[in-house]
C-alpha positions, 0 to 999 in steps of 0.5 A: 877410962876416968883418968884417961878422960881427964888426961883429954880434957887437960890436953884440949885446955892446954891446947887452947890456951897455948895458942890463946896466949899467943895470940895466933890459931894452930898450925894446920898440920898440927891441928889435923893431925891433934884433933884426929888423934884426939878424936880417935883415942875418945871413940876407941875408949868408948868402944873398950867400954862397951866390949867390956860391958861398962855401962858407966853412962856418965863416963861414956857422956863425958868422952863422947862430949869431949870428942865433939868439943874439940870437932866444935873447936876445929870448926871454930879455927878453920872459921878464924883462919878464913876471916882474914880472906874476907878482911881485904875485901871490906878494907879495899872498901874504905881505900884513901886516894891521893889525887894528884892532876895535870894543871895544864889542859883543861879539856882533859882535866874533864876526866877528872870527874868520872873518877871522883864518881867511881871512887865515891861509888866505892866509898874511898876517901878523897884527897887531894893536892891544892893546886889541881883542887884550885884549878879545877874549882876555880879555873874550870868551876867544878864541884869537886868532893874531897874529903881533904886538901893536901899541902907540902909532901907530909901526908898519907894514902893507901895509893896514889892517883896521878891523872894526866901525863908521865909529867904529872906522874914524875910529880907525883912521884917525887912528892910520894918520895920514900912513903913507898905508897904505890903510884896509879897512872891515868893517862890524859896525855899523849905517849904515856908509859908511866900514866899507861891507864886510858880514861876508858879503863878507869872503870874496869880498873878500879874494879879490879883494885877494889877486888884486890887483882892489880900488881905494884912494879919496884922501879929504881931511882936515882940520886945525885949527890953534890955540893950545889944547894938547889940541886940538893933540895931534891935530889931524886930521878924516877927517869933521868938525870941530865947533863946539858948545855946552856942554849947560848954555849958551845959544846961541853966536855963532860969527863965520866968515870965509873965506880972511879975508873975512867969511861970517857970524855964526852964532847957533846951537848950533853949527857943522859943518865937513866933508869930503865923507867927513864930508857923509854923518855928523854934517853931514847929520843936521843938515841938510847936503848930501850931497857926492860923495867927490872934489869937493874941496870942504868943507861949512859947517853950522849946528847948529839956527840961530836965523834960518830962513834961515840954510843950508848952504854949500859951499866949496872945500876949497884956502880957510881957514876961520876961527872965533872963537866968543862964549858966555856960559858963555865957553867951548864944545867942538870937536869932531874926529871925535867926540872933543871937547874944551873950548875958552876963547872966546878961542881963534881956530880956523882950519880948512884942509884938511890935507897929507895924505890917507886911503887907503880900500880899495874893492871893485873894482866899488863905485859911491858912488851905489850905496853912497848909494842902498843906506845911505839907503834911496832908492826904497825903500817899505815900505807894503803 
C-alpha cells in the first residue's frame, strides 16, 4: 500500500508539473478520465486495507488525502479554464474606437455627441481623426472628449467608427487599409448599406459590442495595377473602380480582356468594375446587378452602351481584368471609389482582387436580404 501510495503522489506531481511547464491546463478528456482513475485506485486501497484489518492510521491518512488533493486540484482546473470566459468581458470594457466623421453636414454631425456619451459610459477609449476633430470643435463649437487625435493611416483601434454616410465609410476604409480593424458604420446619411446603423440603434448596438454579440463580414477589394503614380498612391477599391469619360468627350472605347482572353470592346461612357459590396452603389445605378456580399465574385457594367445589346457580366473575383481604353480627347478619368484621377489613353489598367480584405461590423441578428428589402423599398407601395 506504501509503495503503491508513493506511485500516486509521483504520478499527481508528474501530472502538474507536465502541464505546469507547458504553460496550458489539461485536456478535459484526459483529466476526467486521470482524476477518476486516481481517485478510484486510492479508495480501492482504502478499502483493501480495512477488509484486511490494516489498521495502519498514517497510511490510510495519506491515501484519503491524496485523493481529495487531486478533487482540489480538479476544481482548481475547471476554475482556470472558465477565466478566459470571463476575460472578454472586462477587455470589451476598455475597447479603443476610432472615430472617423462626415465633415459635410453639420445637423447630422449632432449625433456625434450621444455616441461619445455611450462610449465613455463604457469606458472606451477615444480616438479620433483631426479633420472631424477640427469641425466639430471649431465649425460647430463642441466639446469633444477624446482621449487622442489621429494623423496620417498609422494608428491602431479594437475597431473602427465611420458615423456619417457610405462616403465616409469608403474613407474610413481606406485609411484602416491592410490593419484588418473591423469597420462600424453609423449611418447620418440617406441610403446607407455599408453605414447600415441608424443614430437610433446606437445604444442597443454598443450593448451588444460590449457583450461581445456582433459579427465581422470579410469583404473583397480591389486593386488597380498601372503605371500612373497618382493612381498608385492608392490603389484599392472596397466598391468599385471606374472607367469614365471626360465631360467635354466623346464616347470611349474601352477593350476588356479577361485573364487575357478577349471579352469585348466596349463604346460607351464607361466602365464599372465592382465587388459584390460596390454591386449595391454606382454599378447598380447604371444597371448592374445586385450581388450577395460573399459570392466571390465581380461585376462587369457599362456605363450608357452605344449597342442595346451590351449587358452586365458577372465574373469570378480570383480572374484579372484587363482594360486598355481609346479617346479622342486621348485621355479619360479612373475613378477609385469616388476619388477620380485623369488618365493618358496610353496607360494599360489590369484590375484583380486584392490580398487583403475589409472587416465590416454587423449586428448580430443582421439579414443582408433584410437590409436589401428595407434600403430599395421592395414590397413597398405608396398609392392609397
Amino acid at each position: 500500500a506504501y509503495e503503491m501510495q508513493r506511485s500516486l503522489v509521483g504520478s499527481e506531481m508528474c501530472i502538474r508539473d507536465s502541464f505546469t511547464t507547458l504553460g496550458v491546463s489539461p485536456p478535459r478528456a484526459f483529466l476526467n478520465v486521470a482524476t477518476l482513475f486516481m481517485f478510484t485506485l486510492n479508495l480501492v486501497i482504502v478499502l483493501r486495507n480495512i477488509c484486511r484489518k490494516n489498521t495502519n492510521i498514517i497510511i490510510s491518512c495519506l491515501i484519503i488525502r491524496n485523493a481529495f488533493s487531486v478533487l482540489f486540484w480538479l476544481f482548481k482546473v475547471e476554475i482556470q479554464e472558465k477565466m478566459p470566459i470571463l476575460q472578454p468581458k472586462l477587455m470589451k470594457q476598455l475597447m479603443k474606437f476610432a472615430i472617423f466623421g462626415n465633415t459635410y453636414q453639420p445637423k447630422k454631425s449632432l449625433h456625434a455627441l450621444r455616441l461619445f456619451e455611450l462610449l465613455k459610459k463604457q469606458g472606451a477609449e477615444i480616438c479620433m481623426c483631426r479633420e472631424f476633430y477640427q469641425f466639430l470643435t471649431a465649425d460647430l463649437k463642441m466639446e469633444v472628449p477624446v482621449d487622442a487625435l489621429l494623423e496620417g493611416n498609422d494608428f491602431t483601434a479594437d475597431m473602427v467608427i465611420s458615423i456619417g454616410g457610405d462616403g465616409t465609410f469608403l474613407k474610413a476604409a481606406r485609411r484602416v487599409g491592410r490593419k484588418q480593424i473591423p469597420i462600424l458604420g453609423i449611418n447620418t446619411g440617406r441610403l446607407g448599406f455599408l453605414a447600415d446603423v441608424s443614430p437610433e440603434e446606437m445604444e442597443v448596438t454598443f450593448e451588444e459590442i460590449q457583450a461581445g454579440r456582433y459579427s465581422v463580414e470579410e469583404r473583397s477589394v480591389l486593386q488597380l495595377i498601372c503605371n500612373d503614380r497618382n493612381l498608385q498612391e492608392s490603389p484599392y477599391a472596397l466598391n468599385e473602380i471606374a472607367v469614365l469619360k471626360r465631360d467635354s468627350s466623346s464616347m470611349i472605347s474601352i477593350r476588356t480582356a479577361i485573364n487575357g482572353a478577349y471579352l469585348n470592346t466596349y463604346q460607351a461612357d464607361g466602365l464599372v468594375i465592382a465587388t459584390p459590396t460596390g454591386s449595391t452603389a454606382y454599378s447598380l445605378s447604371v444597371g448592374g446587378p445586385i450581388i450577395v456580399p460573399h459570392s466571390n465574385t465581380i461585376a462587369i457594367t457599362p456605363v450608357a452602351p452605344h449597342s442595346l445589346n451590351v449587358r452586365p457580366i458577372v465574373i469570378r473575383d480570383d480572374w484579372e481584368i484587363t482594360l486598355d481604353v481609346e479617346s479622342r480627347s486621348h485621355n479619360f478619368l479612373v475613378a477609385i471609389d469616388g476619388s477620380s484621377e485623369t488618365c493618358k489613353e496610353t496607360t494599360q489598367l489590369t484590375i484583380r482582387r486584392a490580398d487583403y480584405s475589409i472587416k465590416v461590423v454587423k449586428r448580430f441578428n443582421h439579414i443582408f436580404f433584410d437590409t436589401l428589402r428595407s434600403k430599395m423599398m421592395w414590397g413597398a407601395d405608396g398609392r392609397r
